[in-house]
N, C-alpha and C positions, 0 to 999 in steps of 0.2 A: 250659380243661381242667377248672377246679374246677366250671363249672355241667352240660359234659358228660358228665363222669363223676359227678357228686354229685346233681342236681335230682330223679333216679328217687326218693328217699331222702323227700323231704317231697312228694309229687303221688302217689306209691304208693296212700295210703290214699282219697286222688280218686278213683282206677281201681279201685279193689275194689270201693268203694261203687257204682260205676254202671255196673262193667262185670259186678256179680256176680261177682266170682269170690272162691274159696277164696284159702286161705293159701299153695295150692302153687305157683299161673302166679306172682304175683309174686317169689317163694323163688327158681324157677328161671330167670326172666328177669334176677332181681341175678347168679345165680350165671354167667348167659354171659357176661354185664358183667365179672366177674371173671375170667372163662378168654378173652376179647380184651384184657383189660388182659396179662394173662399173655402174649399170641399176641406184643402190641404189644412187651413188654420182649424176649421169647427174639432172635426176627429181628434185632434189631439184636446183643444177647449174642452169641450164636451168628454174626455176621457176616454173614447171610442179605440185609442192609439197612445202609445207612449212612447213619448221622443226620446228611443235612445239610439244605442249604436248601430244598429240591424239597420231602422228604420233610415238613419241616417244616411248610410252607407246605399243604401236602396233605392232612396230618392236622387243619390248625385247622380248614379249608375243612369236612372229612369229618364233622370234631365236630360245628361247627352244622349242618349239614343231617342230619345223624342226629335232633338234636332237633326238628325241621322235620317228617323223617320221620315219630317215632310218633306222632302222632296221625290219619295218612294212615288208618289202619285199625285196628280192633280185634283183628287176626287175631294167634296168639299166635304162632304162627310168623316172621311177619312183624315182630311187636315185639321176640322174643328176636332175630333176627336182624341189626334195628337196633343194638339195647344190644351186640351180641358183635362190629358194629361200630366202633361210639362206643367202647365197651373198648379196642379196635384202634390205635384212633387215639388216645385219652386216654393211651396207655402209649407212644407214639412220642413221642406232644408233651413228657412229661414226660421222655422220656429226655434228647432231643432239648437242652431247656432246661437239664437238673443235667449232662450231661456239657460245657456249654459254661461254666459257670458258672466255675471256676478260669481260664479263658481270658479274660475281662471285668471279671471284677469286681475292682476295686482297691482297695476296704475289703472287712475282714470282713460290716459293716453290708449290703453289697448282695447277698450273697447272701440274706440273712431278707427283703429288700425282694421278690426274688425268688419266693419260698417263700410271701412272705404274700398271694399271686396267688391259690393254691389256697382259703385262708379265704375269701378275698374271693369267688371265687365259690361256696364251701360259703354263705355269708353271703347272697347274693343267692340263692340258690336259696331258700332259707328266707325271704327276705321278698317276694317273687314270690309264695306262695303265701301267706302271711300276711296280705299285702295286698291279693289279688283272688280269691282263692279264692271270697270269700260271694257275687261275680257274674260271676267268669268260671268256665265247666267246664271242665276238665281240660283239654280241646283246643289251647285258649287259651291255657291259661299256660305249657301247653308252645310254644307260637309265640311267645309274650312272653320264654321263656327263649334263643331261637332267635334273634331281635330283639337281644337285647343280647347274646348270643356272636357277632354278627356284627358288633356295635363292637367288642367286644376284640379278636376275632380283627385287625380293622383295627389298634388300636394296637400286639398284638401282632407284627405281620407283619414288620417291621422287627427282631425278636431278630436279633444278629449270629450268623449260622451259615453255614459254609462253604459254597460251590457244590460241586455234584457233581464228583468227584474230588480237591477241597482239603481232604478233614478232615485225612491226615496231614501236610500241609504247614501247615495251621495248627494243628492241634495239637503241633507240636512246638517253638514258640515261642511264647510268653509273650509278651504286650504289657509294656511297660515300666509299673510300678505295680500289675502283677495280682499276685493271690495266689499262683498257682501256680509250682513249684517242681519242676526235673527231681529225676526219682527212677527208680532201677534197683527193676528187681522181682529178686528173690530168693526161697529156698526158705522163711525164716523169714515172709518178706513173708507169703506166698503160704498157709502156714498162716495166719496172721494174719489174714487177708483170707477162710478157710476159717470159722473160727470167727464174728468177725462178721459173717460171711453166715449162718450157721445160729439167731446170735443174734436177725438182721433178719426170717427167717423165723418166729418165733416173735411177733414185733412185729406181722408180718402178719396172721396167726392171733388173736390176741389183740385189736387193736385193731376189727377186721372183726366180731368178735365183740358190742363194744360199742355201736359204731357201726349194727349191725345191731337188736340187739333193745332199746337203750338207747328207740328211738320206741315199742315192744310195750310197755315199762313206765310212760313217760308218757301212755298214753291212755286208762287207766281215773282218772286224776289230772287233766289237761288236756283232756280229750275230743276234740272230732274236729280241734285242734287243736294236739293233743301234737306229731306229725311236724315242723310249721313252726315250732310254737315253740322247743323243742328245736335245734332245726336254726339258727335264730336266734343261740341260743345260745353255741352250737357253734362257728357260724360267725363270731360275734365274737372269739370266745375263738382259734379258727384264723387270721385275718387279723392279729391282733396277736403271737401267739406266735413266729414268728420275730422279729422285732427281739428282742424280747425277749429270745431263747435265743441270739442274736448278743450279745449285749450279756453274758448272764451267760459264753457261750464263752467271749469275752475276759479276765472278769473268774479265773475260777475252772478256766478248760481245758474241752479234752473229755470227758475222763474221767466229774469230778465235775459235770459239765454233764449226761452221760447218766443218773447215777447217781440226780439229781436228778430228772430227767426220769421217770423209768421208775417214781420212788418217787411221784410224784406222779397218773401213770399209772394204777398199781395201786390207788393210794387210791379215784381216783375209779370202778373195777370195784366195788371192796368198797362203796363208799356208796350204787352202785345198785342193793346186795342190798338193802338196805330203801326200797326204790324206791314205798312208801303215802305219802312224806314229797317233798312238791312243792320243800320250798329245796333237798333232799339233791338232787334228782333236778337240777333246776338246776346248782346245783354242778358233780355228775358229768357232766353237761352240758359245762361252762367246761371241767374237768379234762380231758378226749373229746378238746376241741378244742382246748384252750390246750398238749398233749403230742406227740398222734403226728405232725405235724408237725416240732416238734422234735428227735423223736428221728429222725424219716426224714433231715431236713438234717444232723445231726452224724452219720449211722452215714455218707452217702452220702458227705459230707466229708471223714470218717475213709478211708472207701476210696478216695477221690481219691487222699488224701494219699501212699497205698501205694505210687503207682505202679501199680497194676494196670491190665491193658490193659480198656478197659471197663468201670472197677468198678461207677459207676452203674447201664448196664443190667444188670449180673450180680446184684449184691444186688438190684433191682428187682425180676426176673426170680422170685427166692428170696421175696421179701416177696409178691408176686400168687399165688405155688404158697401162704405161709400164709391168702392171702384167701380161698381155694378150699376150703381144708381144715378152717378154721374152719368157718363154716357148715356146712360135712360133715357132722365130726362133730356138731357140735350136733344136727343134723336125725337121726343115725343113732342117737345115744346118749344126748340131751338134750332131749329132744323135749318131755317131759311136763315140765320143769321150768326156768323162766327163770333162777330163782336157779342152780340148775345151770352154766346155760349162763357164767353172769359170775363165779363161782369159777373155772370153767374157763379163764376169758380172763384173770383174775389170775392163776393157776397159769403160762398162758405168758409172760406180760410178766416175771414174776419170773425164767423161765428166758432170756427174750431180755434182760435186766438182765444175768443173769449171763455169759452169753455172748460179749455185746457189748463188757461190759468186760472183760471176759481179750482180746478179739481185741484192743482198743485198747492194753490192757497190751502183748501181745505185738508188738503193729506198733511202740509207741513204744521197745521197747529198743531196736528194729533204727535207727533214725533217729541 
């Protein structure tokens, strides 16, 4: 999931250079990427789809062959097409996996083991391009990224997820040793569960923001090499960041686990306003990568925890509406100004900060 939905992000600047184009086919081919990641969460939210085995197994299948896909044609039609596929299925895979997650895992520690799937292949997309870029084109590296989605997908294919028609019969019993714990939804829940979904969306917004134009700033610093390196980065910092943020959960809770989280977040926005200075940009790099992961695992955790039916795809669902809306705006209002655009993404982490910890406040008096 992480090289399907993430590898457009460092090969991008591959395709502009030789396919000529502006800054808009790429802008709006991420942004279909973004409205199937969205299509992927609602169907299942919305009850449209149920995440089990089939669907599972369907969308890893869909993911690699989508990267298979774009390189079949330059046509742009047929590329956005692609991406608002891979979206599609990048957004079921990931459901599919964090709503199973309290059902399996028997330490806190396996869920970050989980989560550090996504770095891993934010990480490999970035050194895929890093490392053959100067003699494979574009074509290429997307078959090469397509190659090794088709080993994981293998090692993946085995996640334990229901067969069609077992998710409420396995979802309602807990293997002995798992994390998960029955819980009645209620109307306090239920706000609870309101608020940190609005907080998540702002998460969405904010992080899509950085992550977007964080490669626009390292490449008059890095040159035609900012994307991968960057990504690199990032993707180190993504791959290790859940253990990590399991490890301080335990130590310190949720709460001050997000609070942590978000302020660390936000640092790394503000450090790539001065984005002439290649350690700062590094840095906010690590910070990129080593946060929104963490915060996506403890906000999606925290709404497990509720009780709510679906929390996963529901907040998911709210975090894809702020990947959409990010970019949006920036392109509607921010257009002339990068620095702009990354106050603007600190502005919302500070409100998904706040947010998120009143919802957490409010779920934990009901407990």
């Amino acid at each position: 999931m992480g090289m399907g939905r993430f590898f457009y992000t460092p090969v991008l600047p591959l395709m502009v250079a030789a396919l000529h184009w502006g800054s808009a086919p790429g802008a709006w081919i991420a942004t279909l990427n973004y409205v199937g990641y969205f299509i992927g969460c609602l169907v299942v939210a919305r009850g449209w789809v149920e995440p089990d085995r089939l669907v599972y197994r369907a969308s890893l299948i869909v993911s690699t062959l989508c990267l298979v896909a774009i390189p079949l044609s330059e046509n742009l039609i047929w590329q956005g097409s692609v991406r608002t596929l891979a979206g599609i299925a990048s957004g079921l895979i990931f459901v599919c996996i964090t709503q199973r997650i309290p059902f399996v895992a028997r330490r806190p520690l396996d869920s970050g083991i989980v989560y550090a799937g996504v770095g891993t292949g934010i990480l490999v997309s970035g050194a895929i391009v890093l490392a053959a870029s100067s003699f494979i084109d574009w074509h290429g590296l997307w078959l090469i990224c397509a190659f090794l989605s088709a080993v994981f997908t293998v090692i993946a294919w085995t996640w334990p997820m229901p067969g069609r028609g077992e998710t409420d019969a396995q979802s309602a019993e807990a293997p002995a040793g798992s994390t998960q714990t029955a819980t009645v939804e209620t109307p306090a829940r239920r706000r609870a569960m309101a608020i940190l979904t609005a907080g998540y969306f702002f998460q969405g917004f904010g992080y899509i923001i950085i992550g977007t134009y964080l490669v626009v700033l390292a490449k008059p610093v890095f040159g035609e090499t900012a994307a991968a390196s960057t990504w690199v980065v990032a993707g180190i910092a993504t791959a290790a960041s859940p253990l990590i943020w399991s490890f301080v959960v335990a130590r310190i809770g949720t709460h001050r686990g997000l609070a942590v989280c978000y302020t660390l977040q936000v640092g790394g926005a503000v450090l790539a306003v001065f984005g002439t200075n290649p350690v700062l940009l590094l840095i906010s790099a690590a910070l990129f990568g080593g946060t929104f992961i963490g915060a996506v695992m403890m906000t999606i955790g925290e709404g497990t925890r509720m009780g709510i039916t679906s929390a996963s795809a529901k907040l998911t669902t709210w975090y894809s509406l702020g990947q959409i809306a990010g970019p949006a705006l920036v392109a509607v209002a921010l257009s002339g100004t990068i620095i702009g655009s990354f106050i603007a993404a600190a502005i919302a982490l500070v409100l998904a900060m706040a947010l998120s910890l009143i919802g957490v406040l409010v779920g934990n008096s009901e407990h």
